[in-house]
C-alpha positions as CSV (number, residue, x, y, z in Angstrom):
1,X,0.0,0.0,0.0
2,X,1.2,3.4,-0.9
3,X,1.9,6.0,1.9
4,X,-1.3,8.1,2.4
5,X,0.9,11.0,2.2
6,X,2.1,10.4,-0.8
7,X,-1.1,10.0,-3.1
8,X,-2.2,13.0,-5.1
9,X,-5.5,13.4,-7.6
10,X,-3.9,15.4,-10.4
11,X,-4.6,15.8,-14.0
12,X,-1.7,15.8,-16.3
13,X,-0.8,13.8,-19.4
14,X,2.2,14.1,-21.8
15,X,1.9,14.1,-25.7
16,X,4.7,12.8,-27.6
17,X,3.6,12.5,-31.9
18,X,6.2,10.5,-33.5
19,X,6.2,10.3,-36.9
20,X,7.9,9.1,-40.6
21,X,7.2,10.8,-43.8
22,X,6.1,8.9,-46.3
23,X,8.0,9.0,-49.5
24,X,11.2,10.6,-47.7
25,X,14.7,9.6,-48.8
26,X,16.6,7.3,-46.5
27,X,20.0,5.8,-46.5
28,X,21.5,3.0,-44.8
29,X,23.7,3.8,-42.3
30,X,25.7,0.9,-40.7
31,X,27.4,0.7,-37.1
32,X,31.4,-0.6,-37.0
33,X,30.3,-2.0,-34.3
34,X,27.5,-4.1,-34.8
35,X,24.7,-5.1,-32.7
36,X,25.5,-5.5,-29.2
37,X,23.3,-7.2,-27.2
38,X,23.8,-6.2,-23.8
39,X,22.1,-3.1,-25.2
40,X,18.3,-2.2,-24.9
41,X,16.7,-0.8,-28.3
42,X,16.3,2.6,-26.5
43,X,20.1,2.4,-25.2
44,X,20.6,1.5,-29.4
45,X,18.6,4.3,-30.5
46,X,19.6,6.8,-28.5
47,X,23.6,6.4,-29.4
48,X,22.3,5.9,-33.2
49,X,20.1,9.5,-32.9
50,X,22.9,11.5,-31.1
51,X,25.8,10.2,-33.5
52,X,23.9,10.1,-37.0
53,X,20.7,12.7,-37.2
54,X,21.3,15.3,-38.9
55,X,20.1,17.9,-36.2
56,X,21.8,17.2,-32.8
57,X,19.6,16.2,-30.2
58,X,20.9,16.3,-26.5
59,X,20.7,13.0,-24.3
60,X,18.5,14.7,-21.8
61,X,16.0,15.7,-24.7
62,X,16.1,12.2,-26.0
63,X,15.5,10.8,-22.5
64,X,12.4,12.8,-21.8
65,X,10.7,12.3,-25.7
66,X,11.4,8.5,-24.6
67,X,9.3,8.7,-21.0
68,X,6.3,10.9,-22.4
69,X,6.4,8.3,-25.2
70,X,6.1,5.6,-22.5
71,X,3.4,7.5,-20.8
72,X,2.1,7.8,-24.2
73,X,1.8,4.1,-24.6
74,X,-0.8,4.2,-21.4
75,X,-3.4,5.8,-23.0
76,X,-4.1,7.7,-19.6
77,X,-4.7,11.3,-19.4
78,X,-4.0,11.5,-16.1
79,X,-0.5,10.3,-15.9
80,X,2.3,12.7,-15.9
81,X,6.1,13.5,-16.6
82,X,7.6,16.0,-14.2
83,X,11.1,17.6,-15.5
84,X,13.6,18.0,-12.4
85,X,12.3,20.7,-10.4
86,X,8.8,21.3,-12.1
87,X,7.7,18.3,-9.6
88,X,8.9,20.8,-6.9
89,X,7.2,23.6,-8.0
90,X,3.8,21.4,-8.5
91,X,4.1,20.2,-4.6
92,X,4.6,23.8,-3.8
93,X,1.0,24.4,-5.3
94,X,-0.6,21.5,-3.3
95,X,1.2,22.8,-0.1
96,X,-0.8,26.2,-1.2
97,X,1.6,28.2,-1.8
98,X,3.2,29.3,-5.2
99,X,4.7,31.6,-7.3
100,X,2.6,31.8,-10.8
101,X,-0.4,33.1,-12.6
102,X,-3.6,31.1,-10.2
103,X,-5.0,28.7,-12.9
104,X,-5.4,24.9,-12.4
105,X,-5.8,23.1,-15.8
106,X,-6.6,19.5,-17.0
107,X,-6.1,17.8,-20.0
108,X,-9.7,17.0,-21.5
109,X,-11.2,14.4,-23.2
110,X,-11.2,16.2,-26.8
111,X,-7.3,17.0,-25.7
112,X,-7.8,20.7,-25.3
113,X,-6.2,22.3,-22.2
114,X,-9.0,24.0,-20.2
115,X,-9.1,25.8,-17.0
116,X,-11.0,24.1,-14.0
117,X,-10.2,26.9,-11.6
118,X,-9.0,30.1,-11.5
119,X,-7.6,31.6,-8.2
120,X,-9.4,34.6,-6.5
121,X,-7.3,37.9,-6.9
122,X,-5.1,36.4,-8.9
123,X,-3.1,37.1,-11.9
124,X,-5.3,35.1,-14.0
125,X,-8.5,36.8,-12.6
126,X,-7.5,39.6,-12.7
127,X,-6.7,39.0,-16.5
128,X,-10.8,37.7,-17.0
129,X,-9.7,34.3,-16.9
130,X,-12.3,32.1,-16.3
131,X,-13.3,28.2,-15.7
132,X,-13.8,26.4,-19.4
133,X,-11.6,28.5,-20.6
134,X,-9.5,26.9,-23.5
135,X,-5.7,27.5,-23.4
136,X,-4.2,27.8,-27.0
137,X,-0.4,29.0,-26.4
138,X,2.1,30.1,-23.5
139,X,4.8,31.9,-24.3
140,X,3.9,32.2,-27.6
141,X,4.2,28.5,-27.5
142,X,1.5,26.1,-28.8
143,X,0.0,23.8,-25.9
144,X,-1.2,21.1,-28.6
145,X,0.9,17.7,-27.7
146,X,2.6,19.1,-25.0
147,X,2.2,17.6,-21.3
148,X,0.4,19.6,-18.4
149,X,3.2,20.0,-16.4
150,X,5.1,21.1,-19.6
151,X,2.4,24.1,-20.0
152,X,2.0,24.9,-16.1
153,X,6.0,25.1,-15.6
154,X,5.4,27.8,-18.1
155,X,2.7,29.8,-16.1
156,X,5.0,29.8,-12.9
157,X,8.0,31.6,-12.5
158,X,9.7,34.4,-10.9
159,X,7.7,37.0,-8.9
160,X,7.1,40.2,-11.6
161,X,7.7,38.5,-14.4
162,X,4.9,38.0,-16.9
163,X,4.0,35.9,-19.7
164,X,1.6,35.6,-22.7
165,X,-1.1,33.7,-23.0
166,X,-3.9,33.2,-25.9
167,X,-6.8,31.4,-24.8
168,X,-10.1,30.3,-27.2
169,X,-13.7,31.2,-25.0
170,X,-16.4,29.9,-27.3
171,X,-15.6,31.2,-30.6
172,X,-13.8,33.9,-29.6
173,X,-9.6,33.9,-29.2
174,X,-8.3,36.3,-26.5
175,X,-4.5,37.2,-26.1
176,X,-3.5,38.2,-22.4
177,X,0.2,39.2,-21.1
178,X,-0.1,38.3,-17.3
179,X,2.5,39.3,-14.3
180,X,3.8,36.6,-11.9
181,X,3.1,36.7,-8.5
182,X,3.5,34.7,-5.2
183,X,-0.4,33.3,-4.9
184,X,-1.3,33.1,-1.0
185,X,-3.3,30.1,0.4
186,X,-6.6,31.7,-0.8
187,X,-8.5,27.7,-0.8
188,X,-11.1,28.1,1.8
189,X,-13.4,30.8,3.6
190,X,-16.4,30.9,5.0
191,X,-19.0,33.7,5.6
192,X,-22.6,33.7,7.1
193,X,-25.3,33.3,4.3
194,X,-28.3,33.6,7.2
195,X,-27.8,34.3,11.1
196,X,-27.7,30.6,11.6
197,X,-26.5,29.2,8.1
198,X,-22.9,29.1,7.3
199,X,-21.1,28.4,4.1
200,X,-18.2,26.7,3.7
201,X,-16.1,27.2,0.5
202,X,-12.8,24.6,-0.6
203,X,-11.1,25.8,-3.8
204,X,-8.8,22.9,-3.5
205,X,-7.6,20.1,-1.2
206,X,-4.0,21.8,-0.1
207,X,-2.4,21.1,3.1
208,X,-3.8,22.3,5.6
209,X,-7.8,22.5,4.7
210,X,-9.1,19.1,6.7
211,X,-7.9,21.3,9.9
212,X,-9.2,24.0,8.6
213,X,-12.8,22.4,8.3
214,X,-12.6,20.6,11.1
215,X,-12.1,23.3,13.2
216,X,-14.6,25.5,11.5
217,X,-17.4,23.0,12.5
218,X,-16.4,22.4,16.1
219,X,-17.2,26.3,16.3
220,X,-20.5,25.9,14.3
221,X,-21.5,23.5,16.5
222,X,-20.3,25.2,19.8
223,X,-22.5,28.0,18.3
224,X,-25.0,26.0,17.5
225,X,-25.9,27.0,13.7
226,X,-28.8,26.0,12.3
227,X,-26.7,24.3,9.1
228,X,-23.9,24.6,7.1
229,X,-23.3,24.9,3.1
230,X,-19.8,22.9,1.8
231,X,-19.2,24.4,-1.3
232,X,-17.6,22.3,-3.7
233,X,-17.9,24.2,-7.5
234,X,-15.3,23.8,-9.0
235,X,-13.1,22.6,-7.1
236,X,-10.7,20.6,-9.0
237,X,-9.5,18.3,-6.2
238,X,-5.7,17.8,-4.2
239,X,-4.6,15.4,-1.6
240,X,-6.3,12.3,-0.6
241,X,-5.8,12.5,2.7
242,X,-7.1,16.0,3.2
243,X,-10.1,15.3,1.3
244,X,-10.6,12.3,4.1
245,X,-9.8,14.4,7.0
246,X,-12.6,17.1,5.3
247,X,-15.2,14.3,5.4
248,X,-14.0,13.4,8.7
249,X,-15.6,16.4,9.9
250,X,-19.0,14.9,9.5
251,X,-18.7,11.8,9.8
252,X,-17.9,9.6,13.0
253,X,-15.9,7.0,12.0
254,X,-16.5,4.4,8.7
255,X,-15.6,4.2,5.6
256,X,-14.8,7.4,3.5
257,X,-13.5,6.0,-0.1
258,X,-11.8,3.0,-0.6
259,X,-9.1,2.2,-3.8
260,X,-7.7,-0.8,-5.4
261,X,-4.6,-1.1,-6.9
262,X,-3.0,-3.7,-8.9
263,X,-2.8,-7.1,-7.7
264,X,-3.8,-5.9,-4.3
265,X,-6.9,-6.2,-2.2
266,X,-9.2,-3.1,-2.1
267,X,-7.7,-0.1,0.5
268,X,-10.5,1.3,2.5
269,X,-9.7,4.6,4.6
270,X,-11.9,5.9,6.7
271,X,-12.9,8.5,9.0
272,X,-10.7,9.6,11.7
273,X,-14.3,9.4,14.4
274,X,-15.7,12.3,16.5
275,X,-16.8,14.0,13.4
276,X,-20.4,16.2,13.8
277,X,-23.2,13.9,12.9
278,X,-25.8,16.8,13.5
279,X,-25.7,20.0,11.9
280,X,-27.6,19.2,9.0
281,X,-25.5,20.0,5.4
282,X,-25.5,20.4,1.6
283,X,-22.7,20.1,-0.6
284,X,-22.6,22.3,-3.7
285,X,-21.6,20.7,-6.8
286,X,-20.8,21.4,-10.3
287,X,-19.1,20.0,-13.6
288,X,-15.4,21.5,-12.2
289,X,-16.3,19.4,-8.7
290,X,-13.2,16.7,-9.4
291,X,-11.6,14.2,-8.0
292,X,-11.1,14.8,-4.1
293,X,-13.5,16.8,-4.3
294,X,-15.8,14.1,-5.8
295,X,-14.4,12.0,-3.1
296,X,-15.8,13.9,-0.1
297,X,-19.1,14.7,-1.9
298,X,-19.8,11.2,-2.7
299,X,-19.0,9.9,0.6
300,X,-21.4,12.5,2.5
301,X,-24.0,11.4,0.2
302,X,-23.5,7.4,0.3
303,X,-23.3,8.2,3.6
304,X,-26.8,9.7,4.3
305,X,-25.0,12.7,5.8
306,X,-25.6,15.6,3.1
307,X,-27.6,16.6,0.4
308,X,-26.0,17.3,-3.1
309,X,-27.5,20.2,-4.6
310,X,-26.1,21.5,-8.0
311,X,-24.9,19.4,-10.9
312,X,-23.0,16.6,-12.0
313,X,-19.6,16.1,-11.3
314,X,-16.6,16.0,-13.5
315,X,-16.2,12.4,-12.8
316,X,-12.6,11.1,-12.2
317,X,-12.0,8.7,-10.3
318,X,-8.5,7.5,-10.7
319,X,-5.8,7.7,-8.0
320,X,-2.3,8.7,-9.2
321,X,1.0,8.3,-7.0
322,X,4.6,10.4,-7.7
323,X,8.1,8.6,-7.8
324,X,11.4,10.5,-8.3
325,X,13.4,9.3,-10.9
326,X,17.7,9.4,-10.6
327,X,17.8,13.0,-12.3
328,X,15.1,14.6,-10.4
329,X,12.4,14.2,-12.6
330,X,9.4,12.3,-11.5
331,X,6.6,10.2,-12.7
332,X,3.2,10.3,-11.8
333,X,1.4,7.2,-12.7
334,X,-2.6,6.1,-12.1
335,X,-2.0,3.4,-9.7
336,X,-5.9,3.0,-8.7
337,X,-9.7,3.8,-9.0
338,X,-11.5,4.7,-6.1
339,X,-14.9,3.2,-5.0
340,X,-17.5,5.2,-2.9
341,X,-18.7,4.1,0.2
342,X,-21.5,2.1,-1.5
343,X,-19.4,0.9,-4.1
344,X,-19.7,3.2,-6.8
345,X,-17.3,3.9,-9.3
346,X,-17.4,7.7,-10.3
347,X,-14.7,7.4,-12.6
348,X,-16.3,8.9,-16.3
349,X,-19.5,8.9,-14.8
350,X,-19.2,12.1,-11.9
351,X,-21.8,11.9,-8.9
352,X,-25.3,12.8,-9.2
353,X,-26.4,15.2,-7.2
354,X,-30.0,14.9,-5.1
355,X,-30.8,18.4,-5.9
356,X,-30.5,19.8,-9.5
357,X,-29.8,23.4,-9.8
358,X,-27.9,24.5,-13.3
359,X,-24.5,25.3,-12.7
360,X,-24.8,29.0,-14.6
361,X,-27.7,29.6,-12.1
362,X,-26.6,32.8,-10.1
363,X,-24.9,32.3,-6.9
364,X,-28.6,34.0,-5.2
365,X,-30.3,30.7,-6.4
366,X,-27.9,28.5,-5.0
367,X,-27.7,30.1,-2.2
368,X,-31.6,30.3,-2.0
369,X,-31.9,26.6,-3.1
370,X,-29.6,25.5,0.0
371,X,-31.7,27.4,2.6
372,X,-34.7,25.9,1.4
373,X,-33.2,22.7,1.6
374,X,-31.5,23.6,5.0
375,X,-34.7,24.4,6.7
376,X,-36.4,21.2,4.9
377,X,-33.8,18.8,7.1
378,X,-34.4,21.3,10.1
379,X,-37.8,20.6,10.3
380,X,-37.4,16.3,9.8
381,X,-35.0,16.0,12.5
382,X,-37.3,18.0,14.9
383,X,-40.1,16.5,14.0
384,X,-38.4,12.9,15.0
385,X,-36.1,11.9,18.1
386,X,-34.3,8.4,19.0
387,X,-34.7,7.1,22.2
């Protein structure tokens, strides 16, 4: 079993298009040395590319084509080739605190590079970035068939520096220059929506936000609020075991989300016990709710301890875990799928919620729409009792 620590829901996939033209002139080219067969094709290959192409090619170059076209070979969008010290900087991000533009991005299912999230007050908000959006080019580089990790190392960099972006928002195509800058742990708030209703709101699962929720509904409880809202739009996920601890907050003790790895028997992890089993709650959802986000919404729900209200989830459901390789660089491969409580697989399919409200509505309906159904679970549990 992997550390718990150690496994992050991420979305990153590298692109590598090899390809011969048809019709092109080739000579034979013969080695004095002959085969040698302690020597793997790719060992072969490399020494053939470096000593005969006609453009040079350095060995780190050839190295990294040769992993993405591994990772490649997977077919899985969500694995992901980290260049020593990008991996760094995207641990930075999870730890919630980073030096870039405040965009989160996945690779689709068309390909395209969209924005999930965009960070409050940051670069990329300020700029009118917004979620859906369709990144076209960085740096006046094209993002087609390059990795997510690739693009994003692009986006971060030093303090004050900026960088262009084009990005395609429906038919439109907008060109943005954008200035670096260190973006603060901005991933949770909460504010009163009613004298007695308070909303919770996770931007992503970084280090730090179980606590963080935790502690806000020990106080919600010693106040004794009437309910509280988790808001879970899009969100675009983090680390597993915050995303646990965040369920754990509501839940006293069982199972939270369980994962399956190769040849091994299903991992269950559950709550940590103690959590409020009281205050009644409803999750917000929407199509950028992903992956531990999905996990913690899916949970409460199989759980009979929220209502979903929104719409569906983006639906992955994959669990992916980093190694470092010798150089620094690291892989991040899918190791998993996570089940739900009940079972479920979310994975392509998102969660359902109970309470459909479209995700353009304005934030007034949804915040309407969650008091109604507040004061709805208010009224069952007073008009019941256990003795």
């Amino acid at each position: 079993m992997l550390p718990r620590r150690i496994l992050t829901i991420t979305a990153a996939l590298g692109l590598l298009l090899l390809a011969y033209g048809a019709g092109a002139a080739t000579v034979l080219l013969t080695s004095s040395s002959g085969r040698d067969g302690r020597q793997s094709v790719l060992d072969q290959a490399e020494q053939r590319i470096s000593a005969q192409a006609a453009e040079p090619v350095s060995s780190a170059q050839l190295e990294r084509a040769a992993v993405e076209g591994m990772l490649r070979a997977l077919d899985d969008r969500w694995s992901a080739y980290y260049a020593p010290g990008d991996f760094a900087r995207f641990q930075q991000v999870l730890s919630g605190s980073y030096t870039g533009v405040g965009v989160w991005v996945h690779r689709a299912v068309d390909g395209s590079l969209r924005v999930i999230s965009v960070q409050p007050q940051s670069p990329a908000s300020r700029a009118g970035l917004e979620a859906g959006d369709v990144l076209v080019s960085v740096a006046g580089q094209p993002v087609a068939g390059r990795s997510v990790a690739d693009v994003v190392s692009q986006l971060r960099g030093n303090v004050g520096s900026s960088v262009s972006i084009q990005f395609r928002r429906g038919v439109s195509l907008v060109t943005a220059r954008l200035q670096r800058a260190k973006v603060e742990d901005d991933d949770v708030s909460a504010n009163m929506i009613t004298p007695t209703i308070e909303r919770l709101r996770i931007a992503a699962f970084t280090r730090g936000v179980g606590r963080w929720v935790r502690d806000q509904v020990e106080r919600a409880r010693n106040r004794h609020l009437g309910g509280l809202v988790l808001d879970l739009r899009d969100d675009p996920g983090g680390l597993l075991d915050e995303a646990v601890e965040t369920a754990s907050a509501f839940l006293d003790g069982g199972p939270v989300v369980s994962y399956q790895q190769r040849n091994s028997a299903p991992q269950v992890l559950s709550a940590l016990g103690q959590g409020d089993t009281g205050i009644p709650l409803v999750v917000l959802v929407d199509g950028g709710t992903a992956s531990a986000a999905e996990i913690v919404a899916a949970a409460l729900q199989d759980r009979g301890r929220a209502v979903l209200l929104g719409s569906r989830t983006f639906g992955k459901g994959s669990v992916q875990a980093p190694s470092q390789l010798s150089d620094g660089s690291a892989l991040e491969l899918t190791v998993g799928h996570y089940l739900t409580p009940s079972g479920r697989s979310i994975d392509g399919v998102g969660v359902e919620p109970d309470v459909e409200v479209p995700a353009n509505a304005p934030a007034a309906v949804f915040g309407q729409r969650a008091i109604e159904v507040l004061s709805g679970l208010t009224a069952d549990a007073g008009s019941s009792g256990r003795g």
